[in-house]
C-alpha positions, 0 to 999 in steps of 0.5 A: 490393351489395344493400341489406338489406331491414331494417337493425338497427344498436346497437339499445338498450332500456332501463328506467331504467339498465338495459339489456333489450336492448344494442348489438344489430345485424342485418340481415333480407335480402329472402326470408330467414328470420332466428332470434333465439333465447334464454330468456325474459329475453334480450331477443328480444321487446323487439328484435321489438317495437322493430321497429314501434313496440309497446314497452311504455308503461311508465315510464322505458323508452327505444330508442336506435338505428336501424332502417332499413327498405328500402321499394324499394331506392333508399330507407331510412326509420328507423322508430325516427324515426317518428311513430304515425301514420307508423308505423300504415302500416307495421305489419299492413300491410307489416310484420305481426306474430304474437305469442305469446299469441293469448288476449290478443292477440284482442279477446274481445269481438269475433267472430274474422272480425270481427277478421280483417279489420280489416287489408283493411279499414284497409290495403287499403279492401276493403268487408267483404263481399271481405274476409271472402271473403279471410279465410275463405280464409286460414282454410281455408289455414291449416287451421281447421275450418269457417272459417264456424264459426270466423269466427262464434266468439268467442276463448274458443269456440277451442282454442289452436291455434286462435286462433294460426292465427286470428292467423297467417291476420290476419298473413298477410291484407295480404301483408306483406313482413316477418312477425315472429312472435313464439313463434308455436308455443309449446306448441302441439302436435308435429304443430300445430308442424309444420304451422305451420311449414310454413304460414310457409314456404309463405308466405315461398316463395310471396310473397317475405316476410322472415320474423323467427322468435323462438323459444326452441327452437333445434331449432325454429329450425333447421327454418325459419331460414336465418340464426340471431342468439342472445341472452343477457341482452340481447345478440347473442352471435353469429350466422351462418348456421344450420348454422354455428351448429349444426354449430360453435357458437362461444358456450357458451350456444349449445352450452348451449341445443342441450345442454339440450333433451331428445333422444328415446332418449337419457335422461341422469341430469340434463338438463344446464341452461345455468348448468351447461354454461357452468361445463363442470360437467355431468358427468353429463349424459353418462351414460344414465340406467339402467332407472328401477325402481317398484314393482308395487304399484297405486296407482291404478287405473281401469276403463272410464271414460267422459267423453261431452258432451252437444251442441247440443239433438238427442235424446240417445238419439241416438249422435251426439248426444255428444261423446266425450272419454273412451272407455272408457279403462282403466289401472293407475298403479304406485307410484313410477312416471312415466307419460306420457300424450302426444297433440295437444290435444282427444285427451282427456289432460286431461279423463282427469286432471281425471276422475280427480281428480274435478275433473270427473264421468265419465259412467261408470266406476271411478276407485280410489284406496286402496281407494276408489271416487273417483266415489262419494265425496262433495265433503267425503270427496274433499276431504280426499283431494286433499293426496294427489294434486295437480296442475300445471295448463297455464296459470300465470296463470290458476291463480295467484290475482292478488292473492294473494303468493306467500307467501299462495299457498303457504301458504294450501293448507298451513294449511288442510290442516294442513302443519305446526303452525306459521306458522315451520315453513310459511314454511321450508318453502315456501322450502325447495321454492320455492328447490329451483324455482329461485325465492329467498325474496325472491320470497315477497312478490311478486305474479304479475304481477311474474313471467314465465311460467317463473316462475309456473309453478315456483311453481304447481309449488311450491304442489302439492308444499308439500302433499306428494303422493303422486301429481302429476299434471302437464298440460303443466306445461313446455310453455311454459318456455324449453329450459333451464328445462324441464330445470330443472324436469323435473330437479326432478321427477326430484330429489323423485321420488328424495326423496319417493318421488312418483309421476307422470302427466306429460302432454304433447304433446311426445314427447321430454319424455315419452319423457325422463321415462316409465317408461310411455307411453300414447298419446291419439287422439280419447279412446281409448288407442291405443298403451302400453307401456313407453317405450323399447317405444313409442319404438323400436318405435311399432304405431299410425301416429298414435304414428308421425306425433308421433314424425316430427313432432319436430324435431331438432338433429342 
């Protein structure tokens, strides 16, 4: 009988007396592909993390259990028993690992082929010269741009996707025999995802490596996984191989996580979430969402905008001498409608939102809003207009500030723009909207760190609509929220839409949210609108071949 090549038995975590991840057992077979899929909270980086010794240094945490790790197939060593330094010959050599946020994970102050080859050079003592041959092979293969360039750059020079595939070519340098990747693809583009998975597949064919692939998409995970471990508050609540769990799913919160992600043309009322498909109360989750009416009424309009940067030194009567972010772009946006701006990262989606709302100045062009020409008014003038359009930005930890609370995050912008006439009336207001989020009042007080990321994010998402809006622009605002969070939050959207007769500019890279919640699309390649029109249009019947490639780059449950 083959001897699994990692053997997890009644692996416990806990803080204090309570338990982060519980009585979880598994095995990883040589060759295969384990998921271990859940929403944030459920445990799955905890059990990751467990595996080489990186649990956090906090105080009163403790692992109990065994972790059998099968160097050949006579011997089994119990990594929990090591020491550090035993440990340090193991991980990011013979088990490596891809974390979820390359930001934090990369040293910035360090060039990233520095960084890159810090494994050959520990691991495998090749003089620095042969690994940095071997690195910028591993960055062609892993398809980033002029490797030389990249080797040279520093973290914060490199788009997202950029730096995943900086950490995923670091991973796969020493030709490990485990890879745990952890989120590896979280709002990273469809067609980025794809390749990515693509990528780790290939290297599990190519070299035999076992792979553990944590997730909090279960369509996702179906494309990649052979066998599939689903966790919940900490617990293994089943597992199998992965079209058993998909074809007959024996947990209701695995029915509830293939129930919660939004599926390309098909529109229900509500996105049913996990608490309502375990109650069985989403009734209407069945039901198709009719034609959503707006208005003809021009809210917002703008003609021939233009974002172009300037790059490097060269003659700027030069054409190539800028870089074009925005081309030219032209639209109309109708009151009370959502519209969706979809296209892979650098397309030009955000800078268009961020030049519209003055956050940055276009280089030509009209923006009108309300009669006025945006691009002509002054800081003091467009200030006062901002109450009226606000916006969701991508990254939460970034766009809170950290030593403010919750309470002072909320009702700093509402006092300064006068949202009430009292500090009572402020208070329960914010609670109001904080509590509709799915956040409580008890969270008022708290800081950002005490958050997760969902977290944060619903309360970047409170702090925009405590202002009442007109116009919410949303960039990638659910990209990295767990299935049944997103649907959460995208139900909220759709909630205070129907109250507050709100119009959105919902951005993103995923087609199935925006199809989920557009009455319009226009499609983003290299600054220009390539494709638009109403979303079912788009959908069922895309002209341009790059709607076509993000259309099949989506991957699906069924």
């Amino acid at each position: 009988m083959e001897i699994p090549l990692l053997s997890v038995r009644n692996l416990t975590v806990s803080f204090g007396n309570a338990k982060a991840v519980n009585d979880v057992s598994f095995n990883l077979k040589k060759g295969q592909v384990l998921g271990i899929v859940g929403e944030s909270g459920s445990g799955k980086s905890l059990t990751a993390l467990s595996l080489i010794g990186l649990l956090p240094e906090v105080k009163n945490i403790t692992a109990a259990g065994k972790i059998l790790y099968s160097r050949n197939n006579a011997m089994q060593t119990d990594l929990a028993a090591l020491n550090i330094k035993q440990l340090n010959k193991i991980r990011g050599n013979e088990i490596s690992m891809i974390f979820q946020d390359p930001l934090s994970s990369l040293n910035p102050s360090m060039k990233c082929g520095l960084q890159a080859i810090e494994p050959l050079r520990y691991h495998l003592r090749l003089r620095k010269r042969e690994a940095a041959r071997q690195i910028l092979q591993l960055f062609e293969k892993v398809k980033l741009p002029d490797p030389q360039k990249i080797f040279e750059s520093y973290p914060h020079q490199l788009s997202g996707g950029q730096r995943q595939r900086v950490m995923i070519a670091m991973a796969m340098s020493t030709h490990p025999r485990i890879l745990v990747a952890d989120e590896p693809t979280t709002a990273l583009d469809v067609t980025v995802q794809k390749e990515i998975i693509q990528l780790i597949r290939d290297l599990q064919s190519e070299s035999g490596t076992s792979v553990i692939f944590i997730s909090h998409d279960l369509a996702l995970v179906r494309t990649i996984a052979d066998h599939v471990l689903v966790m919940n508050k900490g617990v293994a609540v089943e597992q199998g191989e992965v079209e058993n769990i998909f074809s007959n799913p024996a947990h209701d919160y695995t029915k509830a996580l293939i129930a919660c992600r939004p599926k390309l043309g098909n529109n229900p009322v509500r996105l049913p979430t996990v608490s309502d498909y375990v109650r069985q109360s989403d009734v209407d989750a069945s039901t198709l969402h009719p034609e959503r009416l707006f208005s003809n009424e021009e809210i917002l309009k703008v003609e021939n905008l233009s974002v172009h940067y300037a790059l490097g030194r060269r003659s700027r009567s030069s054409s190539d001498a800028w870089f074009r972010a925005n081309d030219n772009i032209s639209l109309s946006l109708f009151k009370g409608e959502t519209l969706g701006l979809v296209g892979e990262s650098g397309c030009g989606k955000s800078t268009l939102i961020r030049a519209m709302l003055q956050l940055i100045k276009p280089t030509s062009g009209k923006v009108l809003f309300d009669g006025l020409d945006l691009t002509q008014l002054s800081g003091n003038k467009m200030r006062h207009l901002r109450t009226r359009m606000q916006i969701v930005f991508q990254d939460p930890y970034s766009s809170l500030t950290p030593t403010l609370s919750v309470r002072d995050a909320l009702l700093e912008p509402m006092k300064e723009h006068r949202i009430f006439s009292n500090k009572r009336e402020r208070i329960d207001y914010a609670v109001n909207i904080l509590e509709k989020t799915g956040l409580s009042a008890d969270d008022l007080k708290k800081y950002p760190h005490q958050f997760s990321g969902g977290q944060r994010q619903r309360i970047v998402i409170a702090r925009a609509l405590v202002l009442k809006p007109e116009i919410v622009f949303c960039d990638e605002s659910v990209s990295a929220l767990d299935v049944s969070v997103q649907a959460q939050v995208l139900n909220l959207f759709n909630d205070l839409k129907d109250e507050f007769g709100f119009t959105y500019v919902f951005i993103s890279h995923d087609m199935n949210v925006v199809g989920y919640m557009s009455d319009r699309i226009m499609v983003m390649n290299k600054g220009k609108i390539v494709e638009s029109g109403a979303t079912r249009e788009v959908i069922e019947n895309p002209q341009q071949d790059y709607t076509k490639t993000l259309i099949d780059s989506i991957p699906v449950i069924e």
